[in-house]
TIMAR-931744 format. One record per residue (C-alpha): x, y, z. Coordinates in steps of 0.02 Angstrom, whole numbers, plus 50000, padded with zeros to 5 digits. Layout:
N
XYZ ...
END
This chain:
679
502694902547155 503914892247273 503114880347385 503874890647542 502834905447463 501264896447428 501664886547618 501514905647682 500114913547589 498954896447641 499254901447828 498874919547802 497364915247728 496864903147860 497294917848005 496254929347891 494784917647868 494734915248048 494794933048096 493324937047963 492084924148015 492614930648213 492214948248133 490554946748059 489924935948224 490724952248338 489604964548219 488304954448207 488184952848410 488564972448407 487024978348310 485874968848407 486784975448578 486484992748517 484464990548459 484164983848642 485324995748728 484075010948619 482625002348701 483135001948861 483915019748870 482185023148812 481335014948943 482305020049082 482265039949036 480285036449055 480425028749199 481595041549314 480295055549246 478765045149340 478165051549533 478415032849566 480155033149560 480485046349661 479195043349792 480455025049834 482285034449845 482255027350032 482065010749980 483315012449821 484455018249945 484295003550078 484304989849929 485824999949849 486664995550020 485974977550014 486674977549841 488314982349876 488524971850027 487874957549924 489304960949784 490574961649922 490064942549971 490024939549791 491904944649750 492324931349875 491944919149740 490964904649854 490324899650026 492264892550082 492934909250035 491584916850160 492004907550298 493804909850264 493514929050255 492674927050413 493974916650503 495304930250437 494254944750505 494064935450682 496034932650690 496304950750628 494964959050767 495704947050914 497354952650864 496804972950914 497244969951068 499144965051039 499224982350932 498294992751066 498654996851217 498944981451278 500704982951195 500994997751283 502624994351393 502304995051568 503204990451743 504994986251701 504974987651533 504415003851538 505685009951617 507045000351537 506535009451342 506445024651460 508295022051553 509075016551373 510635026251338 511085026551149 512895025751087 512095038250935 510755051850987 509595060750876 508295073550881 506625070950811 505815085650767 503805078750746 502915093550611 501275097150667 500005109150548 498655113850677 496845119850617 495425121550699 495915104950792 494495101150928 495365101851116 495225082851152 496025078551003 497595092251031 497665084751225 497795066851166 499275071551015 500255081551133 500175067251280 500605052851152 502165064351118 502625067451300 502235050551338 503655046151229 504915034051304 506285041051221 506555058651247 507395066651092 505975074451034 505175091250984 503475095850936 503335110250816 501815116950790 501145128850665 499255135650693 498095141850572 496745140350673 495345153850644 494905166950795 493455156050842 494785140650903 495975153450997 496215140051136 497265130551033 498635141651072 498285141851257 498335123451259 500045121151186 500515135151286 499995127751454 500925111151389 502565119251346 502505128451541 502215107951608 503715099851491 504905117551537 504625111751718 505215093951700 506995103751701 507635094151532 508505108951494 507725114851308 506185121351209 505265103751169 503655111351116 503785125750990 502295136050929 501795150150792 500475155850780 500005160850584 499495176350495 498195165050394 497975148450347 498855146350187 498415127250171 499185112650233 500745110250135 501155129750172 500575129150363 501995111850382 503145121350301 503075133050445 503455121050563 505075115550468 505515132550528 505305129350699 506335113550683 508015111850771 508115090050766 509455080850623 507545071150605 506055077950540 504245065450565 502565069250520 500995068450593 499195075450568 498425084950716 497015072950762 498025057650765 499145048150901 500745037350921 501275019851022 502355024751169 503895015551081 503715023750931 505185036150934 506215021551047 506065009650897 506545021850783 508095024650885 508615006350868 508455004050708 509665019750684 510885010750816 511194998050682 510855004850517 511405022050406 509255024750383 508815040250336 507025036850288 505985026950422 504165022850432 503025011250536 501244999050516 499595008150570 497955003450619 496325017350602 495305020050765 493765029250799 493315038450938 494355042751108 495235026551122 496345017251020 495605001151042 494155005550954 495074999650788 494264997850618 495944990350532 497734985250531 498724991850388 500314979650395 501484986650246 502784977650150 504584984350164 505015000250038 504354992949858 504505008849704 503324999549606 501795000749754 502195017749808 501935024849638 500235015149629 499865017749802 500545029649954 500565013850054 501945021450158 500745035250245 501175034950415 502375036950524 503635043250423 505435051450494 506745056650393 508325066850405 508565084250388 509785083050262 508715071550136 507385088350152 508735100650109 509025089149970 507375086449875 506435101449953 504795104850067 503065101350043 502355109849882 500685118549893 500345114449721 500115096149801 498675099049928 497785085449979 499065072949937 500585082849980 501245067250097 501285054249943 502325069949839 503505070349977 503955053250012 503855048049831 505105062649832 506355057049978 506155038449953 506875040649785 508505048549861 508405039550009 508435023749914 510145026449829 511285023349995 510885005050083 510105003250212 509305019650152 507335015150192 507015004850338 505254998950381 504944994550564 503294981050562 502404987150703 500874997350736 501545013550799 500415023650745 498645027750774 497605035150611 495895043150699 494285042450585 493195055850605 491775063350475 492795073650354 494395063050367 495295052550225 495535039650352 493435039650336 493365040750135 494385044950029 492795054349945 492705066350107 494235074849993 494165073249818 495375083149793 496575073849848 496335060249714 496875072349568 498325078449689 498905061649703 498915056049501 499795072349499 501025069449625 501475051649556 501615059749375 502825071649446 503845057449507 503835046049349 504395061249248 505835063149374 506245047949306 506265052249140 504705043049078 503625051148944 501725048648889 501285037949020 499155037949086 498605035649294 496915029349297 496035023049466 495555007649501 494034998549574 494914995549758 495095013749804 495165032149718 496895034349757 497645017249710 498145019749534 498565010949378 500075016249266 500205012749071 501925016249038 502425019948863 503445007248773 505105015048702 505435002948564 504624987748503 505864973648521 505784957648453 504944944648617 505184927748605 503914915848682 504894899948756 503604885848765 504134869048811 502904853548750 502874836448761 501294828348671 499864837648739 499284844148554 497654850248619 498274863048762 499914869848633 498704874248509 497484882348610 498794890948706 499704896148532 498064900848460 497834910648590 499384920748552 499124921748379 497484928848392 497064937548566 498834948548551 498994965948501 500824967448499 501464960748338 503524958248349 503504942148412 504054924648387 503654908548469 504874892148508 504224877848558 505494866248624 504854849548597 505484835748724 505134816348678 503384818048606 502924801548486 501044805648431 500584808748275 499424821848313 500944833948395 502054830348238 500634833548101 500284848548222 502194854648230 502174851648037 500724864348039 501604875648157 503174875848036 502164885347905 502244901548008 503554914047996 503634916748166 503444899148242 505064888748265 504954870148330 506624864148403 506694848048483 507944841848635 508354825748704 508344820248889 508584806648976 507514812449126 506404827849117 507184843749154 506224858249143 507564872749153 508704863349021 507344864848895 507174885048936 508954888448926 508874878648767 507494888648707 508334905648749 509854898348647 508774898048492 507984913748528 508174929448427 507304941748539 507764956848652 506614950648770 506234931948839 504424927648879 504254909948959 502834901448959 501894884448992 501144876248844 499604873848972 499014893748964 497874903248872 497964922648835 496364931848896 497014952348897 497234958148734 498874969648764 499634954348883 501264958148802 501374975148815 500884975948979 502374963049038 503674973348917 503164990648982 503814985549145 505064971949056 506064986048986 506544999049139 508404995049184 507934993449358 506704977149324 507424959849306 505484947149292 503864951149261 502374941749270 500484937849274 498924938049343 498544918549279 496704910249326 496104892649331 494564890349242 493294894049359 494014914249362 494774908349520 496754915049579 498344903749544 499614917649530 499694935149595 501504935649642 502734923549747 503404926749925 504764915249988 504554905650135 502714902650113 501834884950122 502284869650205 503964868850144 504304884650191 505274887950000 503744897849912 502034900449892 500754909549783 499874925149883 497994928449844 497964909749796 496044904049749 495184917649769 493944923749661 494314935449511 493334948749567 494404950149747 495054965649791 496454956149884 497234963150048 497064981850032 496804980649867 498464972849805 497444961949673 497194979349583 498754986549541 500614981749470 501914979849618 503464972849682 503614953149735 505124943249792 504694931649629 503524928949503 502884911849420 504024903749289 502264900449195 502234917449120 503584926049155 504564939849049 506514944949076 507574952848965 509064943348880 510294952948941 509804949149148 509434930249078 511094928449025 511944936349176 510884923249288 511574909849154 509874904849134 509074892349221 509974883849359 509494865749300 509834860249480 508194862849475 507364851349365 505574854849402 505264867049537 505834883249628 506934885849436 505734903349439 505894909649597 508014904949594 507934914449438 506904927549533 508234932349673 509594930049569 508954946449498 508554952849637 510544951549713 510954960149543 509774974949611 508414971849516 506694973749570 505404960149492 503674963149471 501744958249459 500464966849369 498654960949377 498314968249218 499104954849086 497744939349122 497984922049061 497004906249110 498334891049178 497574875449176 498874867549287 498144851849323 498044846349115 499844844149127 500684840349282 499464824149331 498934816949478 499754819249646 499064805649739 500234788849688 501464778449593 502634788249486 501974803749594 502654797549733 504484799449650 504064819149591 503424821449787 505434814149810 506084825949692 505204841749758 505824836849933 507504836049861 507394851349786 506744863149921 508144857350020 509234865349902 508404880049877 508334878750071 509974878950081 510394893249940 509484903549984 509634902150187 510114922550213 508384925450121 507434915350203 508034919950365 507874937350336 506134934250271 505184941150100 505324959750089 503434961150036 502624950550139 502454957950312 503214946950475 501554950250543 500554936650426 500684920250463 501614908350322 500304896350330 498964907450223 499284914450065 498034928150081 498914940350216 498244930450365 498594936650529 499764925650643 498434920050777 499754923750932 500914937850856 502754941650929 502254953651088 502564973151036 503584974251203 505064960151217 
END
């Protein structure tokens, strides 16, 4: 046998040794699991038989509460996180009033959005389904409507009401005589009454009938609109071709407005969310011809027949620019009652299988195959999506080193034995090290088939240099960067980057990566963030068990940029980028990479479902003096650039990351004094 053979057969056996000791501890720790998990099962059947148990449901119930309110605390991670929480919650309730109506235009600027002439003039045709809908609830609707300060408009309602709620009719009626005598000269309020009540995507579809606007918007019948809603749509469509518009929203309960439970502030249009999440909801307006395109509601979608419909006319909206606009302001009022799924989601669970079944019926549009919609622990209907992989292309993971033996091998070891994919290879591009330990350990390395050590000079350390040097000696399809200083924790970590790593439409991926202590140090990058105002981690520090801002910790979506850390790209977008710019030595290299993509219409992505640790600190040093004070120099330098690059960006602010939060939190912070709603 060759010494290259018996090289090769030595470091299978070592991987197999390894994995056999790692066995026989896992079954060893399994058998005793399952005799204790018998004993208790046994125990606990006994003890929900015994009058005891039944006689204290009260108090199970009240500690259940306890419990839960206790695990809420707990996901915060510590007692800083708690008063942070806290601080957040008392910027976010003194900011109701700016979103109430207290933004409500009054005096003269009331009646300049009233007095505004537009060069272009549209007709919004708001869809109402009525049923059953209590009288103060129809008043207040029909009033936020004629309260309007721009007058295009034209409620259409369809009723389904039962015999029993016969004054809804006489209500719109004796609304429709009141707007007729304001003399604007045509039918604003249009109403049929129904046979039956076939359901709500069959009742709205009546009301499309009724429709005469070139706009269609949707609303339900218990809910309410800002007084500039239907002016702000109109200047948004002064400047741009939009033919899909929606708005922020806050829930309320009770008669007023300003009794709000939250402020929904959304992210501009973002595929990736939508599919995992109807984050869109309300208030959505769209153009006639976009309906006559992709069709009506479908009754087959009850329940969550809005998230069918806009996952259906985003997706055609989204081919033309300009096509989706998001206006980020409240304009529109979601009331919580008993029984709605503004309350809980539970009140309809129903709509939780409509809605994996309206997102399957969209990812099948688009040709995917095979594919599973789970939900997650944030809420019923926020999903996530294992795509199936089409192929399984060679992935090479790029891992620069200098010295540092001890975090390479527990970061390769990590890949070698924590990953389920297989067709891999690893470089490490080695940069200056002199130990003996990293050479004997490289020597070690060489004896793998699918390790390569290549080694590059520099004069001064240049991280993006090394990467592009990697990629050169690359073999694989895909390109899977990564810092010598992480360790794999998910299994499937690989797959899950590739799954999204392979759609034509995706330039990066990356990460959910943890420090040590379980606590956040990526979950996507927005530009402008920080001090510098160049880019900043969201979600940064908290706890692992964080939901994150309305549950974005829980499922794969769209960011501006990802971390260079752990971050996969296919060869093909790598080279069109030309790598690396090595402009930037150290920093910002990832997120330049990142919107270089995205100007080649790509959309990057995050999924919190590929975990690695990052123990940052092990390899970038202290930040306090000395040589420090040169990288501090450097990263100056460097945002300047990036500054200056990407200056339109900036400017324009990150897609994903409403105006609305302040820049100086990384955890969707309200701004303490927001921009006033009225100018």
């Amino acid at each position: 046998m060759s010494e290259e053979k018996k090289d090769l057969a030595e470091f299978y056996k070592g991987l197999y040794e390894k994995e056999k000791e790692k066995n026989e501890k896992l079954v060893r720790e399994l058998t005793d699991l399952e005799a204790e998990h018998a004993e208790l099962s046994l125990k606990w059947n006994a003890l929900k038989q015994s009058l005891i148990y039944r006689a204290i449901m009260p108090f199970r119930l009240a500690w259940s509460h306890f419990k839960n309110a206790c695990i809420r605390v707990k996901r915060l991670g510590s007692l800083k996180e708690v008063i942070r929480k806290l601080k957040s919650k008392k910027i976010e309730r003194s900011a109701y009033k700016y979103h109430g109506t207290e933004s409500f235009p009054k005096g003269e600027a009331l009646e300049e959005q009233k007095n505004t002439k537009f060069e272009k003039e549209h007709i919004f045709s708001i869809l109402i389904p009525l049923y059953n809908t209590p009288e103060n609830f129809l008043r207040q609707l029909i009033e936020c409507v004629t309260a309007q300060t721009y007058g295009g408009w034209e409620l259409c309602f369809a009723d389904g009401s039962n015999d029993e709620h016969s004054y809804v009719g006489r209500i719109v009626s004796e609304y429709a005589e009141k707007d007729r005598a304001t003399g604007i000269g045509r039918e604003r309020i249009r109403y049929k009454k129904l046979d039956h009540n076939g359901g709500i995507s069959e009742n709205t579809n009546a009301c499309f009938d009724l429709a005469s606007g070139d706009f269609y918007a949707l609303m339900d019948h218990d809910d309410l609109l800002h007084p500039s809603a239907l002016y702000e749509y109109m200047k948004v469509l002064q400047e741009k071709d939009a033919c899909f518009i929606y708005s922020d929203e806050a829930t309320f309960k009770g008669d007023s407005i300003n009794n709000m439970i939250t402020l929904h502030f959304k992210p501009d249009y973002a595929p990736d969310n939508l599919r995992a999440n109807n984050f869109i909801c309300h208030f959505s307006a769209f153009k006639k011809e976009l309906v006559d395109k992709v069709g009506r509601f479908r009754s087959d979608y009850d329940g969550s027949q809005d998230h069918d419909l806009i996952l259906r006319l985003t997706l055609e909206a989204s081919k033309q620019k300009d096509g989706i606009v998001h206006v980020p302001k409240i304009l529109y009022y979601w009331r919580s009652h008993a029984g709605s799924t503004a309350a809980d989601i539970n009140a309809k669970t129903y709509a939780i299988n409509a809605a994996k079944k309206a997102v399957a019926s969209s990812l099948e549009r688009d040709g995917m195959k095979n594919f599973e919609i789970e939900s997650t622990k944030a809420f019923a209907t926020i999903f996530r999506i294992r795509y199936e992989l089409k192929a399984k292309p060679l992935v090479s993971v790029i891992i620069p080193n200098r010295e540092h033996e001890s975090d390479l091998r527990r970061c390769i070891d990590s890949i070698m034995l924590r990953s389920s994919y297989e067709n891999y290879e690893i470089v490490v591009v080695e940069n200056g090290s002199t130990s003996e330990g990293i050479k004997a350990y490289y020597e070690e390395l060489g004896k793998a088939p699918n390790i390569s050590v290549i080694s590059v000079e520099q004069e001064s350390f240049n991280y993006s240099e090394l990467i592009n040097k990697g990629a050169e000696a690359a073999k694989g399809e895909y390109l899977l960067l990564l810092n010598n200083d992480t360790e794999v924790i998910t299994r499937d970590w690989i797959e899950e980057l590739l799954m999204y790593a392979q759609r034509e439409d995706v330039g990066a991926v990356g990460c959910k990566l943890y420090y040590p202590d379980y606590t956040i140090q990526h979950a996507g990058v927005v530009i402008g963030l920080g001090a510098h105002r160049t880019a900043g981690h969201v979600h940064y520090r908290l706890a692992k068990g964080n939901l994150g801002y309305m549950g974005r910790l829980c499922y794969a979506q769209n960011f501006t940029a990802v971390t260079g850390a752990c971050l996969m790209v296919s060869r093909a977008d790598f080279d069109a980028c030309k790598g690396l710019d090595t402009g930037f030595a150290v920093a910002l290299n990832d997120v330049d990479l990142c919107l270089k993509l995205r100007h080649m219409g790509r959309v990057n992505v995050f999924t919190p479902f590929a975990e690695l640790f990052h123990y940052e600190s092990a390899s970038r040093g202290s930040d306090v003096s000395g040589a420090d004070a040169e990288r501090a120099a450097r990263y100056d330098r460097e945002s300047e650039a990036f500054r200056e690059r990407w200056a339109a960006d900036l400017e324009a602010g990150d897609p994903y990351f409403n105006p609305n939060f302040s820049p100086d939190y990384s955890n969707f912070t309200l701004k303490v004094n927001p921009a006033p709603m009225v100018q």
